[in-house]
N, C-alpha and C positions, 0 to 999 in steps of 0.2 A: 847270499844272505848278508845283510851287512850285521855288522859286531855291535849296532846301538841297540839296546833293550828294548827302550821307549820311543814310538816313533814320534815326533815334532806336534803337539798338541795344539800350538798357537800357530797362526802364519800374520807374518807380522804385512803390514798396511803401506802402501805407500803413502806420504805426505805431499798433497796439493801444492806446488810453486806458487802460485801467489794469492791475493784474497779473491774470496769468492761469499755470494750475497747469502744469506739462507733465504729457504725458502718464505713466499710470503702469502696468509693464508686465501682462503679466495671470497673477497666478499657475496654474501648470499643475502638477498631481500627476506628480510623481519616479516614473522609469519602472524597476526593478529595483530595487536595493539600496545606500543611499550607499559611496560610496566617499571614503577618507582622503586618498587622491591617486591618480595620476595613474596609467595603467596602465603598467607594466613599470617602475614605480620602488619598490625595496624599501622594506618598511615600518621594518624592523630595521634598526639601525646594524650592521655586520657592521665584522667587526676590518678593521685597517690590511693593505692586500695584499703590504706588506712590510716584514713586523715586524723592526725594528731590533734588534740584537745590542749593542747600546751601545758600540760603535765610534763614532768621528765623526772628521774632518779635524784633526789638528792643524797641519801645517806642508807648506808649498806649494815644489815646486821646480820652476821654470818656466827650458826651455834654450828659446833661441829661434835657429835657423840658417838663417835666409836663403840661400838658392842664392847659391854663391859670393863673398860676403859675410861679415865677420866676427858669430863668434858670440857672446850672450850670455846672460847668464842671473841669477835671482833666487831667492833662499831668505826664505821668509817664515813665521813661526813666530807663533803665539798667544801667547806668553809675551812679542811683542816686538821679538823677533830680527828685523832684516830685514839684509839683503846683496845686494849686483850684483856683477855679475864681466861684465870685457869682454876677448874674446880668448881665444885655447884654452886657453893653458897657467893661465891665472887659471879660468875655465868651470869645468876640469876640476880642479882646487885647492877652487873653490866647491862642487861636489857629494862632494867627499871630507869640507868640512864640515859639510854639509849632514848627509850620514851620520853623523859623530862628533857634529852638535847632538843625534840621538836619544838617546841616552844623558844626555847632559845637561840637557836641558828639564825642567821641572819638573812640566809637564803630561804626561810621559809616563813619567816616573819613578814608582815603585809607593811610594805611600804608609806611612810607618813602621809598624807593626803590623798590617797589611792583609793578610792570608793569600792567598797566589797560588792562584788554582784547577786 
């Protein structure tokens, strides 16, 4: 019996002298007919599935009212504009200016000579 507990778990590998190629796979003749990709991925770019109108966000009116808690809110405008309002009687003061910025933003004002559609 020999006196070691655990007998030798690993056995270690010789190492190859010099280089050697891997292996290389075996070509086999294509069964049907190549394909461009992947099945049930269209070929054709097909239009956007939701063609924009040329609308986009100009300005943001965010109320925020916490259950039983005072309320607040912000008007945020791409031209710059920003504003907070804390408390009802301000809130509702902010969203009446918020309504009268549309008219005044410049971003939403129709351009001098530009014929309305």
């Amino acid at each position: 019996m020999s006196d070691r507990r655990h007998p030798h778990l690993k056995s270690i590998t010789t190492t190859p002298d010099g280089l050697q190629d891997a292996a290389q796979p075996v070509d086999s003749p294509a069964v049907g007919e190549p394909k461009g990709v992947a099945e049930g991925v269209p070929i054709a770019v097909r239009p956007h599935p939701h063609p924009s109108d040329g609308r986009y966000p100009v300005a943001w009116l965010t109320i925020r009212t916490p259950y039983q808690m005072t309320p607040s809110a912000t008007s945020t405008c791409l031209c710059g504009r920003s504003r907070t309002a804390v408390g009802k009687p301000r809130v509702l003061a902010l969203i009446a200016d918020h309504e009268a910025h549309r008219d005044a933003c410049p971003f939403r004002t129709p351009l001098e000579g530009r014929t309305a559609a």
